[in-house]
Residue frames as a rotation matrix with the C-alpha (Angstrom) as fourth column:
UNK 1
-0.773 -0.380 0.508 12.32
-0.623 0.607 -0.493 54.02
-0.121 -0.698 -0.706 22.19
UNK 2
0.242 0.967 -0.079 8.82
-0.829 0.164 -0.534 52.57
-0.504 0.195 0.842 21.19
UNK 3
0.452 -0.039 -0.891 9.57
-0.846 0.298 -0.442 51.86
0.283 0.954 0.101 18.05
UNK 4
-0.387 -0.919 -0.080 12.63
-0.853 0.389 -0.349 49.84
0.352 -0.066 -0.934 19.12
UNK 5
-0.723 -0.254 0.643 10.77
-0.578 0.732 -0.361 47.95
-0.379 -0.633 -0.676 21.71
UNK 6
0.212 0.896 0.390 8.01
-0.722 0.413 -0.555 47.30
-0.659 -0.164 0.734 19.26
UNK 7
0.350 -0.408 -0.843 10.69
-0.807 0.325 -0.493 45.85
0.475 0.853 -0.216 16.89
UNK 8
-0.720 -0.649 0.248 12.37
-0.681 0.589 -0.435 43.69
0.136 -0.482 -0.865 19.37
UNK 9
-0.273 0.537 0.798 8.79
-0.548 0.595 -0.588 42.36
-0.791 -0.598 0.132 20.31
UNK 10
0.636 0.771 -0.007 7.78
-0.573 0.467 -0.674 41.44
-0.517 0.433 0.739 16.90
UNK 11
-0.207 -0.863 -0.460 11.38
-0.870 0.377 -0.317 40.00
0.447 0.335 -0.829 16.39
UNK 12
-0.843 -0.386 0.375 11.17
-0.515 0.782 -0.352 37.53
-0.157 -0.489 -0.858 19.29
UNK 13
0.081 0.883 0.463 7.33
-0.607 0.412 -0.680 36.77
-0.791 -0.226 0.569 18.25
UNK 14
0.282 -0.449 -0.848 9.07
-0.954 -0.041 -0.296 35.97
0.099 0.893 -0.440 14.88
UNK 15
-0.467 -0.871 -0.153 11.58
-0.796 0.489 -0.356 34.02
0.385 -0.045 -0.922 16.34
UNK 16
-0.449 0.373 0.812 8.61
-0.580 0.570 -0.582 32.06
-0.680 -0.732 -0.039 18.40
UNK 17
0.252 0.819 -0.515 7.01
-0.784 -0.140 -0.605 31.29
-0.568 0.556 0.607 15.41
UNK 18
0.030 -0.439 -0.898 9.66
-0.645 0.678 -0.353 29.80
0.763 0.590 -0.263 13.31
UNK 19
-0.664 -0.673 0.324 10.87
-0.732 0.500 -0.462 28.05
0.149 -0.544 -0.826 16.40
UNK 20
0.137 0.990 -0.030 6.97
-0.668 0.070 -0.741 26.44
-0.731 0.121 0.671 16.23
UNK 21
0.541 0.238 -0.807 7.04
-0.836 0.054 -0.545 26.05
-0.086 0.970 0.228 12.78
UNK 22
-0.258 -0.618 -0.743 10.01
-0.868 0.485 -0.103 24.02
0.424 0.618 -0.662 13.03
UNK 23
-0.907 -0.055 0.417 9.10
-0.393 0.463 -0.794 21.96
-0.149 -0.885 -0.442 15.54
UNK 24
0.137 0.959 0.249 5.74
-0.541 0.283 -0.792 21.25
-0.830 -0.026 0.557 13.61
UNK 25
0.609 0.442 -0.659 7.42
-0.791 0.265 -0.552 19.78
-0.069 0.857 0.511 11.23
UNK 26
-0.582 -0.506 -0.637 9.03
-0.255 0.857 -0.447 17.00
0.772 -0.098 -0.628 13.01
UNK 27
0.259 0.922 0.289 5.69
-0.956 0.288 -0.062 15.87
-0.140 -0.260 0.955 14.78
UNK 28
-0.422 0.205 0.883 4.80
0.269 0.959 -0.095 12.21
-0.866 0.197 -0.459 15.03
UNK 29
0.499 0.778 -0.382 2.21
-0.068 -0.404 -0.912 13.08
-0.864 0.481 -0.149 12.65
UNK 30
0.216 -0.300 -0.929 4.75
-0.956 -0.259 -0.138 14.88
-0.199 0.918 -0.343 9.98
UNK 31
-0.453 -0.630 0.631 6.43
-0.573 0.748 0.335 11.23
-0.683 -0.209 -0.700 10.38
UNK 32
-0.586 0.490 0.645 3.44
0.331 0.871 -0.362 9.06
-0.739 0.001 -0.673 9.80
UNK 33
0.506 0.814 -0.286 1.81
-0.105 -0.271 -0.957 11.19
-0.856 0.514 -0.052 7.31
UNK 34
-0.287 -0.867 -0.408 5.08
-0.797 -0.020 0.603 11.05
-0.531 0.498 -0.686 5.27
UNK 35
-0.674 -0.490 0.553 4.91
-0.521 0.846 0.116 7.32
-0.525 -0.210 -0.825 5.23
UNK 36
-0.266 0.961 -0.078 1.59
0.241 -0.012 -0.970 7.09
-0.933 -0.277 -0.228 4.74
UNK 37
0.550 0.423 -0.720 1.33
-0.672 -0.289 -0.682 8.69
-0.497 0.859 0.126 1.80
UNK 38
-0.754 -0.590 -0.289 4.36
-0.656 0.693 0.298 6.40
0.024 0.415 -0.910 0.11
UNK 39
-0.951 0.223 0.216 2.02
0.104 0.884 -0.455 3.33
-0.293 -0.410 -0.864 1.26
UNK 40
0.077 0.994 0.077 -0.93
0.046 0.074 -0.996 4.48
-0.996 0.081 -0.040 -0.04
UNK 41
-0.451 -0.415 -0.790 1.06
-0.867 -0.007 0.498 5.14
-0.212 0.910 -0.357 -3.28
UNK 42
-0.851 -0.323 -0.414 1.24
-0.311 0.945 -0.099 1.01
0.423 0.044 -0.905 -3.42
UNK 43
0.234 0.933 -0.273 -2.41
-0.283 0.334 0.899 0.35
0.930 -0.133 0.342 -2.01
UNK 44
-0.287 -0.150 -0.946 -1.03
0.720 0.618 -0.317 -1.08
0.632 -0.772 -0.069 1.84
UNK 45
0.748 0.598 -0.287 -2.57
0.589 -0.401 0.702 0.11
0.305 -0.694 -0.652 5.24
UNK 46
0.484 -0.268 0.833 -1.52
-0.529 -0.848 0.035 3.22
0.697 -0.457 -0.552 6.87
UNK 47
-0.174 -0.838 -0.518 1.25
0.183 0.489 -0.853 3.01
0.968 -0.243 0.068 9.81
UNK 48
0.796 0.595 -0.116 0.77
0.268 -0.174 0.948 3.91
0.543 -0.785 -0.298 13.26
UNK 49
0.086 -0.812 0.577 3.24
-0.604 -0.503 -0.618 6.13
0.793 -0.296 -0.533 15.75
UNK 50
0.531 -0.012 -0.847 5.08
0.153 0.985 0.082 4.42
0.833 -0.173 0.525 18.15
UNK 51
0.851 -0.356 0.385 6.52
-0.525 -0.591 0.613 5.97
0.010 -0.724 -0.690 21.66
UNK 52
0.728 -0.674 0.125 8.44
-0.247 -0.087 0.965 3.30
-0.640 -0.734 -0.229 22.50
UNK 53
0.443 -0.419 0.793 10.12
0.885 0.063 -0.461 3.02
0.144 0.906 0.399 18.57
UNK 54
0.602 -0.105 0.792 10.79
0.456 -0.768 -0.449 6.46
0.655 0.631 -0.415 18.80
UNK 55
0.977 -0.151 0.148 12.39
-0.179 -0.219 0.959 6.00
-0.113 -0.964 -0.241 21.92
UNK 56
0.438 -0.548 0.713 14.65
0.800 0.599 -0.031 3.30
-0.410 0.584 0.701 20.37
UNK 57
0.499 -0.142 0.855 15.53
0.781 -0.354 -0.514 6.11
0.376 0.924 -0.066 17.72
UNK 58
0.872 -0.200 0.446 16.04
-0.387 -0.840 0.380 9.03
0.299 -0.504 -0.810 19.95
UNK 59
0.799 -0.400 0.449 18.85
-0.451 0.095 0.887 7.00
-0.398 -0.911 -0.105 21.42
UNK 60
0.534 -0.483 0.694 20.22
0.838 0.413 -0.357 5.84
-0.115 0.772 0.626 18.49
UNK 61
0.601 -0.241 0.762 20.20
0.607 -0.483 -0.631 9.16
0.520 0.842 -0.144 16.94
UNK 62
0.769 -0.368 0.522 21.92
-0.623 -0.613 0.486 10.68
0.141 -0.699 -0.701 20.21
UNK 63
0.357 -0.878 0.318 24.71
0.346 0.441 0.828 8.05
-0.868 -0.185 0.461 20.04
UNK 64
0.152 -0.357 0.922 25.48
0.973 -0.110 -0.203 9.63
0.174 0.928 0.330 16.18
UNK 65
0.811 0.500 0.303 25.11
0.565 -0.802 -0.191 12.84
0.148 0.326 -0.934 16.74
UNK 66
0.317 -0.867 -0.385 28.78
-0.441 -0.494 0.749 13.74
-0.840 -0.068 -0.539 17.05
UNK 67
-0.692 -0.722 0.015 29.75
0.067 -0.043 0.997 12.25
-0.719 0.691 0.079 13.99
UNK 68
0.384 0.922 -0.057 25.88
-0.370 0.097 -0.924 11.56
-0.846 0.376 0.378 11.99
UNK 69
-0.867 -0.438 -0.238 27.62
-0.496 0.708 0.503 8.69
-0.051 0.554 -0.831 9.93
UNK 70
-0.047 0.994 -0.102 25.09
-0.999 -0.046 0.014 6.55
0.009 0.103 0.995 8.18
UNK 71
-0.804 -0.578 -0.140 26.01
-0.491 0.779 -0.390 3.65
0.334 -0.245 -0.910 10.34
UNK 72
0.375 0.906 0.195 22.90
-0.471 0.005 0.882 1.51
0.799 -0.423 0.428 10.61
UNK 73
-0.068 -0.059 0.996 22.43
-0.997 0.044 -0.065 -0.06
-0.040 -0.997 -0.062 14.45
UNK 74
-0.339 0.142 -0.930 21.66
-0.248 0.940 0.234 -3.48
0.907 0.310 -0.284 13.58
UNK 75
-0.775 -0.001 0.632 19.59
-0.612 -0.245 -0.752 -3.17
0.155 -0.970 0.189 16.58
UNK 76
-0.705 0.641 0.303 16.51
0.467 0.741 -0.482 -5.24
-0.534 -0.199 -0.822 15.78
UNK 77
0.016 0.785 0.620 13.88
0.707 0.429 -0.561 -3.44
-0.707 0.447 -0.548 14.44
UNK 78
0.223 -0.172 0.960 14.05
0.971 -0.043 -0.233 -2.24
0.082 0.984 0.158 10.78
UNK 79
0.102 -0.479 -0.872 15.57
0.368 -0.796 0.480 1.15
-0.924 -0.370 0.095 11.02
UNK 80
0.312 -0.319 0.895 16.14
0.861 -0.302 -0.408 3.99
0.401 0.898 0.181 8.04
UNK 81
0.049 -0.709 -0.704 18.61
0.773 -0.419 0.476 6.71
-0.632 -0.567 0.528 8.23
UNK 82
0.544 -0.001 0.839 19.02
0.668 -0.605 -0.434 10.06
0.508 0.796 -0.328 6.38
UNK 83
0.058 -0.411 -0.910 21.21
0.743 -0.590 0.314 12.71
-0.666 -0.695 0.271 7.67
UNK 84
0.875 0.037 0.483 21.46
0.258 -0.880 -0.400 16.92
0.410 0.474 -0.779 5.91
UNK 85
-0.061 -0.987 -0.151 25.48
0.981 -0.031 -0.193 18.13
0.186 -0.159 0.969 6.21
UNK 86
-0.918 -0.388 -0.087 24.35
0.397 -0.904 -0.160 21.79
-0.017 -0.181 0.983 6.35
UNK 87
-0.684 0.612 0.397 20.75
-0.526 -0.791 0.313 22.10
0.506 0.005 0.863 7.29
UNK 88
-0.383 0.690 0.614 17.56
-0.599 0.320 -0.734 21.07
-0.703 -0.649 0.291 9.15
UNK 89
-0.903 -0.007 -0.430 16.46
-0.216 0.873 0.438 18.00
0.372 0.488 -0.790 7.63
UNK 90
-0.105 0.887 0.449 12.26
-0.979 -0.013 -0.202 17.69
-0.173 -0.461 0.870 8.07
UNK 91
-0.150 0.473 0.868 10.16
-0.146 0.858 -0.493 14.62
-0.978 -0.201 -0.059 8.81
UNK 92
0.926 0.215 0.312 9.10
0.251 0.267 -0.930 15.03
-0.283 0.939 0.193 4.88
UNK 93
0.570 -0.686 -0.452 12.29
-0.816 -0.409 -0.409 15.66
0.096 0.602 -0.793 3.65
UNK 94
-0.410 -0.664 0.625 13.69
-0.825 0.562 0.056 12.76
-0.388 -0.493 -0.779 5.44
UNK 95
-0.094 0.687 0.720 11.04
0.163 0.724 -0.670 10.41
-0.982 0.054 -0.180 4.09
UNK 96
0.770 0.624 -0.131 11.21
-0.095 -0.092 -0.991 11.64
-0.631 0.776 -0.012 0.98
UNK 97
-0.226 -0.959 -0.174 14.89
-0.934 0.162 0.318 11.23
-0.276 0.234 -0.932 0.44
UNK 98
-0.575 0.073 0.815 13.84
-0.148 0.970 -0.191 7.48
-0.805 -0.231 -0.547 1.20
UNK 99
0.358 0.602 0.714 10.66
0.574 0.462 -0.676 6.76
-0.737 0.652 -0.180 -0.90
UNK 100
0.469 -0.373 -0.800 12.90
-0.873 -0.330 -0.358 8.78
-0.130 0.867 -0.481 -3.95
UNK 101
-0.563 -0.820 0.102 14.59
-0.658 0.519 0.545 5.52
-0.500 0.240 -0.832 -4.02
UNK 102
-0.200 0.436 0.877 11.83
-0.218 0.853 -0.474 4.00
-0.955 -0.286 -0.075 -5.96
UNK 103
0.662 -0.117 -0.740 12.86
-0.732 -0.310 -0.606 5.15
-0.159 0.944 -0.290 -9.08
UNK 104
-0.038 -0.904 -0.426 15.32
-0.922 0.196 -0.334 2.69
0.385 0.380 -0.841 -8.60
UNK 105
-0.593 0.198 0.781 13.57
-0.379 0.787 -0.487 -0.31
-0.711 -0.585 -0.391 -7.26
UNK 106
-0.301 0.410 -0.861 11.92
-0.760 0.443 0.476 -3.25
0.577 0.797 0.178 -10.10
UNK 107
0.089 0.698 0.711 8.80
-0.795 0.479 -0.371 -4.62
-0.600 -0.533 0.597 -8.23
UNK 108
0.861 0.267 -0.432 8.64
-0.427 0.841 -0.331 -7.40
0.276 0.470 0.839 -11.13
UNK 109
0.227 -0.796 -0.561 12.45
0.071 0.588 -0.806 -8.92
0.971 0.144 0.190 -10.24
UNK 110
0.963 0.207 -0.172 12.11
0.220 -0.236 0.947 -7.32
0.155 -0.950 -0.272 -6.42
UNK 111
-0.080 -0.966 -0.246 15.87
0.909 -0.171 0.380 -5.39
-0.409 -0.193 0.892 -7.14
UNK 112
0.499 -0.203 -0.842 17.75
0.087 -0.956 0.282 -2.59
-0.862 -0.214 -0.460 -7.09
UNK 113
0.582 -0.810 -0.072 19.44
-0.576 -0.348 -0.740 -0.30
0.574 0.472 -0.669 -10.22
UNK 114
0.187 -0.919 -0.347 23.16
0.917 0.290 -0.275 -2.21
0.354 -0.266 0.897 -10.32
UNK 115
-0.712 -0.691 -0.120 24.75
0.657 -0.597 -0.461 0.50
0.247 -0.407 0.879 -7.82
UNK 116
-0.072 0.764 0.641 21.56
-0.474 -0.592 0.652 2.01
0.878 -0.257 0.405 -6.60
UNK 117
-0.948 0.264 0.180 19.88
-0.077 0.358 -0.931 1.76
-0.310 -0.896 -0.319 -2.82
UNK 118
-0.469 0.869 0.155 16.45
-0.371 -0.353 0.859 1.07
0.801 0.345 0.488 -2.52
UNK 119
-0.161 0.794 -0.587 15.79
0.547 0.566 0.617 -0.56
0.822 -0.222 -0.525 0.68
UNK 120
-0.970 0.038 -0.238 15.15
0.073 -0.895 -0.440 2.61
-0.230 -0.445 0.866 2.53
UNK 121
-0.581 0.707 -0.403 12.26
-0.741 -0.256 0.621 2.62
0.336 0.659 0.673 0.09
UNK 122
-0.111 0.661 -0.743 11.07
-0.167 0.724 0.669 -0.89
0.980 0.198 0.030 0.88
UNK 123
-0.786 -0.033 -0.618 11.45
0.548 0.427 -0.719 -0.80
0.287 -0.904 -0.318 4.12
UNK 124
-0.957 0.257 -0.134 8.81
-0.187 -0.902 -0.389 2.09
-0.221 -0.347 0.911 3.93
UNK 125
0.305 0.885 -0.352 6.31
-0.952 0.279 -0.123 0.29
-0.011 0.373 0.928 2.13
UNK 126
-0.971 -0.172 -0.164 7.26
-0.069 0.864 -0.498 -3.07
0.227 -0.473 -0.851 4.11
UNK 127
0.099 0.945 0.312 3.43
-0.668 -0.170 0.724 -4.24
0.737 -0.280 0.615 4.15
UNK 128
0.170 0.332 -0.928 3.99
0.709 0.613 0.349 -6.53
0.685 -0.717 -0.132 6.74
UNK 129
-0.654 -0.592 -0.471 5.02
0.739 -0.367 -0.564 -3.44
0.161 -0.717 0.678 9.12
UNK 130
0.076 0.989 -0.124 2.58
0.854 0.000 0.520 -1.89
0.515 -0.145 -0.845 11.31
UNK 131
0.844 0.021 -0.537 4.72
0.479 -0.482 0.734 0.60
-0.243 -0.876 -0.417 13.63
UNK 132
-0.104 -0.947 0.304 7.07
0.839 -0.247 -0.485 3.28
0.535 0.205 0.820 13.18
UNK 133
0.748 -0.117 -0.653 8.56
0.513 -0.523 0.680 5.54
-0.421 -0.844 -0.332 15.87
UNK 134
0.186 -0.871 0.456 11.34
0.651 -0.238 -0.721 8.38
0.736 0.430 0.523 14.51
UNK 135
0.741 0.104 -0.664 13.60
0.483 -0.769 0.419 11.17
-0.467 -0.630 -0.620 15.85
UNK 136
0.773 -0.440 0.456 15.85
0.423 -0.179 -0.888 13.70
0.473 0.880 0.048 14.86
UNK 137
0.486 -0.671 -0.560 18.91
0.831 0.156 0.534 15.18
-0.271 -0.725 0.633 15.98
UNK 138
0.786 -0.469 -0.402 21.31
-0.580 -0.785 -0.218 18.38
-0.214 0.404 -0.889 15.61
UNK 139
0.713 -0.569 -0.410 24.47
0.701 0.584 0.410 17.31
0.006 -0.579 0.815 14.96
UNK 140
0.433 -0.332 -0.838 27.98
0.820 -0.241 0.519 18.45
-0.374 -0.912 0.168 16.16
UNK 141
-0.430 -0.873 -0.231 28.62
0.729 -0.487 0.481 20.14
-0.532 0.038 0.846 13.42
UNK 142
-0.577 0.398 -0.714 25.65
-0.453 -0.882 -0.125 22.00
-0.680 0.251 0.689 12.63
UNK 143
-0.862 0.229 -0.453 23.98
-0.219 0.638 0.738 19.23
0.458 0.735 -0.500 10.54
UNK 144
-0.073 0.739 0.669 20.69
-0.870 0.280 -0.405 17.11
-0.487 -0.612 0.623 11.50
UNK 145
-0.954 -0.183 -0.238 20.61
-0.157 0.980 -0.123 13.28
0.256 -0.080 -0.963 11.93
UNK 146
0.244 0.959 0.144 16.61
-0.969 0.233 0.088 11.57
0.051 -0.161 0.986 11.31
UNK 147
-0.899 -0.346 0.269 16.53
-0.438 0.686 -0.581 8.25
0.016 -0.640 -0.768 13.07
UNK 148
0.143 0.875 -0.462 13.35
-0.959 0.238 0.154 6.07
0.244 0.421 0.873 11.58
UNK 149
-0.960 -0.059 0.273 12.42
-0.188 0.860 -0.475 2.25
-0.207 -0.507 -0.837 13.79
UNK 150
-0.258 0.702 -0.664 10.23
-0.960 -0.109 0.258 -0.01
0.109 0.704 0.702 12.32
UNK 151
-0.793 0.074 0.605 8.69
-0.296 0.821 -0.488 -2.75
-0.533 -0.566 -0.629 14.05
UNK 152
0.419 -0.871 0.257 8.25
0.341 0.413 0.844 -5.25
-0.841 -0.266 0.470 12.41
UNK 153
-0.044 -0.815 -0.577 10.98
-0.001 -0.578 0.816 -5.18
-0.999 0.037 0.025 10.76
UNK 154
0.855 0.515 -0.055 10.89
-0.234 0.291 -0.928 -5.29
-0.462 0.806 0.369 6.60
UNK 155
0.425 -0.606 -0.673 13.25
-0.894 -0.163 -0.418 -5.93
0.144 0.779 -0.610 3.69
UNK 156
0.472 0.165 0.866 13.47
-0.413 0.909 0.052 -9.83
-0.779 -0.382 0.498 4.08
UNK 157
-0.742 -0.297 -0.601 15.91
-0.624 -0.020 0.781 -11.18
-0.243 0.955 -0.171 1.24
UNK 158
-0.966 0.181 0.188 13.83
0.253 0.817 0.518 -12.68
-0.060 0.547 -0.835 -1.26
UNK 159
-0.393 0.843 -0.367 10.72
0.796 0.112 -0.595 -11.21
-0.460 -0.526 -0.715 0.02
UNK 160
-0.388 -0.123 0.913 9.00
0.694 -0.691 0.202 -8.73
0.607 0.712 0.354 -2.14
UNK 161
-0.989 0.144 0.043 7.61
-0.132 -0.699 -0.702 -5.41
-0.071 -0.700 0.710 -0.02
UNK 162
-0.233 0.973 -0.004 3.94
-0.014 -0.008 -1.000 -5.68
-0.972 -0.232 0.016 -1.21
């Protein structure tokens, strides 16, 4: 009977851990450190967390989260979207999905690969943008839905990012 109950305890300390773990890696922080690093890639100042961006987001990403369609809001300020169909989707994973799109972005002509995205990317290293606020979301079917507001906004036509 010991044994048992010292397994069960170091199960649920387990379970506290990961449950931690995950949860440290959707931090403001993980967010802004993401971002951050993209932006220092490109020489432009560091970003700063935002409460009431990430409010913005949280409420987005809770109006998707039964279907987690990458439908942007056209809500006002610059927004990037990323959703995982069958897993937990971190702050760096989510950001890095995004600044991968710069493999496909030409700073000298300020375009995308013909049939590529890339302003996910620029909107990340948008040097006029000072503020970004994110959240994330289960969704209903077992997915997770990341929900990135970006004040101001970036990806101006014509306008190169930095």
């Amino acid at each position: 009977m010991e044994g048992l109950c010292k397994n069960k305890i170091s199960l649920a300390l387990l379970l506290i851990c990961l449950i931690g773990l995950a949860r440290a890696q959707n931090a403001p922080d993980d967010y802004v450190k993401a971002h951050n690093a993209a932006r220092a890639a490109v020489g432009l100042d560091t970003l700063d967390w935002d409460e009431g961006l990430a409010d913005s987001a949280k409420n987005y990403a809770n109006q998707r989260a039964g279907d987690c369609d990458l439908v942007h809001s056209n809500s006002g300020p610059g927004e990037n979207l990323a959703m995982s169909p069958d897993g937990d989707l971190t702050a760096k994973l989510a950001v890095d999905q995004w600044v991968a799109e710069k493999a496909d972005y030409d700073y000298k002509t300020n375009t995308c690969a013909p049939g590529k995205q890339c302003g996910h990317y620029t909107q990340v290293v948008w040097r006029d943008t000072g503020l970004v606020g994110c959240a994330k979301v289960q969704c209903a079917y077992g997915g997770s839905y990341v929900v990135c507001h970006y004040d101001p906004a970036g990806n101006s036509v014509g306008v190169k990012p930095y």
